[in-house]
C-alpha angles and dihedrals in degrees: 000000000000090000087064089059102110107214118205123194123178130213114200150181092259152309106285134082099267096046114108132216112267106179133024126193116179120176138161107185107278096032127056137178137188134170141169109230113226099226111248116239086255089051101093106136113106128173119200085200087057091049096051094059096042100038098211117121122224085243086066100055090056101036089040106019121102114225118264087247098062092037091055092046099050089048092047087057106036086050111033109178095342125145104231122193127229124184086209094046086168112049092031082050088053094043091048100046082046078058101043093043088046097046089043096228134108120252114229100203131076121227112224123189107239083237077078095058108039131059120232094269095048092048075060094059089031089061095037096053096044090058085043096049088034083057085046092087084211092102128050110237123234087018099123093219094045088046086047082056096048100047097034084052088055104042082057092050089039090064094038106046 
């Protein structure tokens, strides 16, 4: 059954109210999803900090991104009515609803903290496995697909150890 928890995790422009989410990566164990988001015309916000820890230049994101539209669309059908699980429910939250009300469209899921998921004692492992597999070196920081592993990763260990 924890194989079937979709993990979402959200790369963006910056760290402010009027930055935009600029990378999505969802998986659940046996399914996985990333795309570049083509930054609408409103989306002007842009951090270099950001940048730095992303690695991924603005450029990119115009010569590489899919539009909002089409990225709203594809999640809403790969997850229906799902409950999916972010390690950052607030600021993925924020990026996701900057994507929905951009692209017009409802979104269908519904985004959980992993607090939800996990007891007091499984949010330990769970803590205590992501900083183990992000020392690793097998998986690129601040990448969304390559977070959703990770966490992902350590909510499964977190409910088997």
């Amino acid at each position: 059954m924890q194989k079937a928890i979709w993990v979402v995790d959200i790369e963006a422009s910056g760290l402010s109210p009027t930055s935009y989410p600029i990378e999505v990566g969802i998986v659940n164990g046996q399914r996985e999803y990333q795309r570049l988001i083509s930054p609408a015309q409103s989306w002007k916000h842009w951090s270099p900090k950001s940048e730095e820890l992303h690695g991924i230049p603005r450029r990119q994101l115009y010569s590489e991104g899919t539009t909002p539209i089409e990225v709203a669309g594809e999640l809403n059908s790969m997850l229906g009515d799902s409950t999916v699980f972010s390690d950052h429910g607030d600021w993925d939250s924020f990026w996701l609803q900057r994507l929905y009300d951009c692209a017009g469209i409802k979104q269908t899921f519904t985004l959980a903290d992993i607090t939800t998921l996990l007891d007091e004692c499984q949010m330990r492992r769970f803590a205590t496995t992501l900083d183990k597999l992000r020392k690793t070196g097998n998986y690129r920081a601040h990448r969304a697909l390559d977070d959703a592993r990770v966490i992902h990763s350590a909510v499964f260990s977190a409910f088997t150890s």
